[in-house]
Structure formats: structure tokens, C-alpha cells
C-alpha positions in Angstrom: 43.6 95.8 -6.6 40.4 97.1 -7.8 38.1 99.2 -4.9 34.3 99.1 -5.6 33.0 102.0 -3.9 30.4 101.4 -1.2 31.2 97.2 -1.5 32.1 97.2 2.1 28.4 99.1 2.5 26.4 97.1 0.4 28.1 93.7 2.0 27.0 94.9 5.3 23.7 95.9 4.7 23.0 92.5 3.5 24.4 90.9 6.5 22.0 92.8 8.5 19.0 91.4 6.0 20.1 88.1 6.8 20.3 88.8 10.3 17.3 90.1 10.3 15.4 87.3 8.0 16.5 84.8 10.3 15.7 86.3 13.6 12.1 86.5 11.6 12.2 83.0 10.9 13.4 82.2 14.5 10.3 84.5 16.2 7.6 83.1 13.4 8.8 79.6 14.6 8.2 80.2 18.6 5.8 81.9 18.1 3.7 78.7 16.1 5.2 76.6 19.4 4.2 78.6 22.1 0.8 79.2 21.1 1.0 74.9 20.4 2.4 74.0 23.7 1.1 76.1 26.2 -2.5 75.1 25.3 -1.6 71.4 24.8 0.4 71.7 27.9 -2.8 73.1 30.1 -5.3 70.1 28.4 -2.6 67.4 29.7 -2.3 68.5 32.7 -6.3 68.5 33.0 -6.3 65.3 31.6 -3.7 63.6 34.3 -5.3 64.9 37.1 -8.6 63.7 36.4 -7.5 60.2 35.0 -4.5 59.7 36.8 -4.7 61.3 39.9 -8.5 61.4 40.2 -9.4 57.9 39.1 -11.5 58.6 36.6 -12.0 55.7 33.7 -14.1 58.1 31.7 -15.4 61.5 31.4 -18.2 62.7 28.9 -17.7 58.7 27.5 -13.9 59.9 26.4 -11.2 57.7 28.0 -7.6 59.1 28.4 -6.3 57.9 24.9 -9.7 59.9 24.0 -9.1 63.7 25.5 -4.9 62.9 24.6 -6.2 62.6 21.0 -8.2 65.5 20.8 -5.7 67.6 21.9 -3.1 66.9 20.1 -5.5 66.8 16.9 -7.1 69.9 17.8 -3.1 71.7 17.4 -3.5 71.4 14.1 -6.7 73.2 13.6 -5.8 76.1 16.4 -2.5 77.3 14.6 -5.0 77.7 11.2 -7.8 80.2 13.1 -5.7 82.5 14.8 -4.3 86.0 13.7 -5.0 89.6 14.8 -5.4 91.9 11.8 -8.4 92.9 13.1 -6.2 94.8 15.6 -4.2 96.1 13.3 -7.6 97.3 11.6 -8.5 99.0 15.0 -5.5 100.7 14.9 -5.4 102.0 11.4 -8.7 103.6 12.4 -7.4 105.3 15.7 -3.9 106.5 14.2 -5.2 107.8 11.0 -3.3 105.4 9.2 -6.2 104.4 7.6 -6.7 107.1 5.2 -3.5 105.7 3.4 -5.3 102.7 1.8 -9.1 104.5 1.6 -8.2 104.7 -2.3 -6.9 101.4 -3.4 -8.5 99.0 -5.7 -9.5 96.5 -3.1 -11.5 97.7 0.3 -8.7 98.0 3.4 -10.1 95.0 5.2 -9.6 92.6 2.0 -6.5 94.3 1.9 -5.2 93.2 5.4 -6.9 89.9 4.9 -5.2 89.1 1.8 -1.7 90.7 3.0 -2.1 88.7 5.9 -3.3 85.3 4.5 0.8 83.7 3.3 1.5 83.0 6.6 -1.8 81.8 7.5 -1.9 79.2 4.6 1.8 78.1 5.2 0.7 77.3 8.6 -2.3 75.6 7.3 -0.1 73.3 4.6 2.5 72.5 7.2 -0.3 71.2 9.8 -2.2 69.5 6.9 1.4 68.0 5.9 1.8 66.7 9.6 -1.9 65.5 10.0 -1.5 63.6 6.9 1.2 62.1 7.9 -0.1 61.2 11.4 -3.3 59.8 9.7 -1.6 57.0 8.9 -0.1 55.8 11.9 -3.5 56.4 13.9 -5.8 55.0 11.9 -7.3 58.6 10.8 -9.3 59.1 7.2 -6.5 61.6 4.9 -9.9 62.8 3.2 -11.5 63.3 6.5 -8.3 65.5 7.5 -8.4 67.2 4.4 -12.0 68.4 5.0 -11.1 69.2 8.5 -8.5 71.7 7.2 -11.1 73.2 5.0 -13.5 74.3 7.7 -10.6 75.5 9.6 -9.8 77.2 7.0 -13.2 78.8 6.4 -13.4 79.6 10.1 -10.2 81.9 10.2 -12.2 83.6 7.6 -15.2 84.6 9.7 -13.2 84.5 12.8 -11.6 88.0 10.9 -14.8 88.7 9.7 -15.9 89.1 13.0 -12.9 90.7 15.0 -13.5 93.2 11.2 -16.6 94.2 12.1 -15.9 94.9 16.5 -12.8 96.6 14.9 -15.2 99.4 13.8 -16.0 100.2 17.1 -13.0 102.1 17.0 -14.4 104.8 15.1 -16.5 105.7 17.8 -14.3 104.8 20.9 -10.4 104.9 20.9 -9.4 101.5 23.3 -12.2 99.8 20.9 -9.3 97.4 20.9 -10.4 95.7 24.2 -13.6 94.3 22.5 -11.2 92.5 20.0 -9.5 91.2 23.0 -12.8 89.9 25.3 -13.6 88.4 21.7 -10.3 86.1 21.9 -10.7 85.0 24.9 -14.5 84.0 24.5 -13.5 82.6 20.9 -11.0 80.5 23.0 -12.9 78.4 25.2 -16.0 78.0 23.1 -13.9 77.4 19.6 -12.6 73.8 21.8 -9.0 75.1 21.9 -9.0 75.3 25.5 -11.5 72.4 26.5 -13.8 69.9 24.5 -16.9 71.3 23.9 -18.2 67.7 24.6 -17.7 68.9 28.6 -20.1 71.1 28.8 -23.4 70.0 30.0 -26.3 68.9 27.9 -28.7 72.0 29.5 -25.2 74.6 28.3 -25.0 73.2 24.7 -26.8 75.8 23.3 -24.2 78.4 24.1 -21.4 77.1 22.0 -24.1 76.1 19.5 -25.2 79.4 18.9 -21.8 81.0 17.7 -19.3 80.1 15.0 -16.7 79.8 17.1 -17.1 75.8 17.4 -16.5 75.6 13.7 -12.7 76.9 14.1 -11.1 74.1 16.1 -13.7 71.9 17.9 -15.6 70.5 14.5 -12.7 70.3 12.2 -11.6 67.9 15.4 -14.2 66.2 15.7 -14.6 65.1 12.0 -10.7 64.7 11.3 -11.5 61.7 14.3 -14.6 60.6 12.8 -16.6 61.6 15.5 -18.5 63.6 13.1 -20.7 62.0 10.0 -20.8 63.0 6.7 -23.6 64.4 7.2 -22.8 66.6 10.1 -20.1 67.6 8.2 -22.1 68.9 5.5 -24.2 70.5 7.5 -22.0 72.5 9.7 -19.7 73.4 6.8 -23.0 74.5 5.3 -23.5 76.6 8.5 -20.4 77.9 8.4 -20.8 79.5 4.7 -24.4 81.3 6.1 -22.0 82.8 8.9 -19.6 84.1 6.4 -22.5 85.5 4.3 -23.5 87.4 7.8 -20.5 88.3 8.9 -19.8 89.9 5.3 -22.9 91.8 5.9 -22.4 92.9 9.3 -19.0 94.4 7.9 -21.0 96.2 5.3 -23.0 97.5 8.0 -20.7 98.6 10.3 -18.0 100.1 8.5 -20.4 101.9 6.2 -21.8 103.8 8.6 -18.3 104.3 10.7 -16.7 105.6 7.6 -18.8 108.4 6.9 -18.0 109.4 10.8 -14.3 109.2 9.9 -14.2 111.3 6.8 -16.2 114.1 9.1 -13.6 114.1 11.1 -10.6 114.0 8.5 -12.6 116.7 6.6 
């Protein structure tokens, strides 16, 4: 019998890759249904107790069959906006790490972006896949869901764009990282992922209007349901491109000037 030297070494090792590909796979996948259920899971229970338990017929004009829908539409659009390679930006600035891509082609924070993005947009195709299919059992517009995924998808940009820009704090301060995590949590409840923005009151409106945090989860909702016009759609995907534009710029700005205090350090 012929011996192939190092057979027995090279049939292990890929054991272990296969081992370890599927324990990837198997963490990717609860990691998409945690961050699906727990939110859903909170709404519901919101949602009993106010119509069930409480009484209520309506609340903010939505029925039951109303807040169940949004939730379960908004899923789709909260699995596309999140991502936190704006802490892994933070921490290439406080380890150092970050000298290691200061001379490649593209800029370190289009790097991580783009590096990132595959899992992002295969999340984003499997929710569109499922919305699409849903459209047609509840009565929902496959256009209008296709556009909703858009400016879901145009919201995960400036929702990095943002978190890029706090990141650069971290040039200046070493747990910078806790600015990126106040940032979740604010981008949480006023993005509609938590709560319909339709509950807060008319005098509050202003608040969630005055960010672009509404344009991750709460308007692709809202037009996916038809709540939202043409027109609004237009105009708050037009909204969203002017906060991209800004958000570009305030990277420009920020990193700019925390770059020249990192290579004065490193020098």
C-alpha cells in the first residue's frame, strides 16, 4: 500500500475547516435570530398588553393587526442597518492596528466598509427574498418592498458613516468606544426598531425627525405598508442621500484632523 506523507495531516486539518465553517454558519444564523426575536418578541408583548389585557381598540389609529404588522415588517428592515465596524474602526485606532492599512489603495474606512458589506447584502437579499414572498399573501406592493429595501440599504450606509466618524474620537480618548455604543442604543428607539415612531406625540415629532435614524427601519416600514406616498418616499430617500453627502463630510473632517494626531504619536 502506498503512504502519502502528511495525508493523515492534511485530512485533519480540513476536518477542522469544516468544523469550523459550520460552527460559523451555525453562530451567523443565531446571531440573524436573536437580534429578530428578541425585538419582535418585546413589541408583542407591548402589543398584548395594551390590546388584550388593556382593552385598547386602537392606539395612534393602529389596531392590533396594525402594530403586529409593523413589527414583523420592520424585521426585515432591522437585520439590513445593523453592523459594528465602526468598533472595529475604534479599535484599530486604539491598538495601533491601524497603521497596517494607512497605505492601501482605498482609505481604511472604505476598506472595512467594503470587507464588511457580503454579509450585509446577503442578509439584505434573503429579507428581500422573504418580503417578496410575504407581499403576496398580505396584499403588499413587491415594488413598494423593493424600494423599501433600498433605503434600508442606504441607511446602513450612513448608519456607518456615522458610528465612522464618533469612531475618531478614539484618537483623542481610548474608551471612545462608549460613544459608539450610546449611539446604538439612541439609533434603536428612534430608527422604529424598538417602537413605532407613530407613538410619540405630535409636540416630540421633531426629535426623531431631525436625525437619519428613522430612515433605517421606521420609513422603509412604513412605505413597504403603503403608509408612505410616492411622494414621501421621494422625498425622504432624497433626504437620505443629503445625509450621506454630510456624513461623508463629517468623516473627512474628523479623521483628517485625528490622523495628523496619530502619525505624531507613531512618529
Amino acid at each position: 500500500m502506498i503512504r502519502i506523507p502528511g495525508a493523515a495531516w492534511r485530512i485533519a486539518a480540513l476536518k477542522n475547516g469544516f468544523q469550523d465553517a459550520t460552527a460559523y454558519r451555525i453562530e451567523f444564523l443565531f446571531e440573524i435570530l436573536g437580534a429578530a426575536v428578541v425585538p419582535a418578541a418585546i413589541q408583542w408583548v407591548l402589543w398584548y398588553a395594551l390590546f388584550k389585557i388593556g382593552g385598547k381598540t386602537e392606539v395612534a389609529g393602529m389596531s392590533y393587526g396594525d402594530m403586529v404588522q409593523y413589527t414583523l415588517m420592520s424585521l426585515l428592515f432591522t437585520q439590513v442597518r445593523g453592523g459594528d465596524h465602526d468598533f472595529e474602526l475604534a479599535e484599530m485606532i486604539r491598538t495601533g492596528g491601524l497603521s497596517n492599512y494607512l497605505l492601501r489603495p482605498a482609505s481604511v474606512i472604505e476598506f472595512v466598509f467594503i470587507r464588511g458589506a457580503a454579509p450585509r447584502l446577503f442578509i439584505a437579499s434573503l429579507c428581500l427574498t422573504v418580503g417578496l414572498i410575504a407581499s403576496y399573501w398580505v396584499g403588499v406592493s413587491p415594488f413598494r418592498m423593493v424600494g423599501a429595501m433600498f433605503m434600508a440599504l442606504i441607511g446602513n450606509v450612513i448608519h456607518y458613516q456615522i458610528g465612522a466618524a464618533l469612531a475618531s474620537a478614539s484618537f483623542y480618548w481610548e474608551e471612545a468606544y462608549s460613544f459608539l455604543m450610546v449611539k446604538n442604543m439612541i439609533v434603536g428607539l428612534l430608527s422604529g426598531e424598538l417602537v413605532p415612531l407613530f407613538l410619540f406625540p405630535k409636540s416630540m415629532e421633531w426629535i426623531w425627525k431631525s436625525t437619519p435614524f428613522y430612515l433605517y427601519v421606521f420609513g422603509p416600514t412604513q412605505y413597504a405598508l403603503g403608509r408612505w406616498t410616492n411622494t414621501e418616499y421621494f422625498t425622504n430617500l432624497g433626504i437620505s442621500f443629503l445625509w450621506m453627502i454630510g456624513a461623508w463630510l463629517l468623516i473627512k473632517l474628523t479623521w483628517g484632523i485625528g490622523i495628523k494626531r496619530y502619525s505624531s504619536l507613531g512618529g
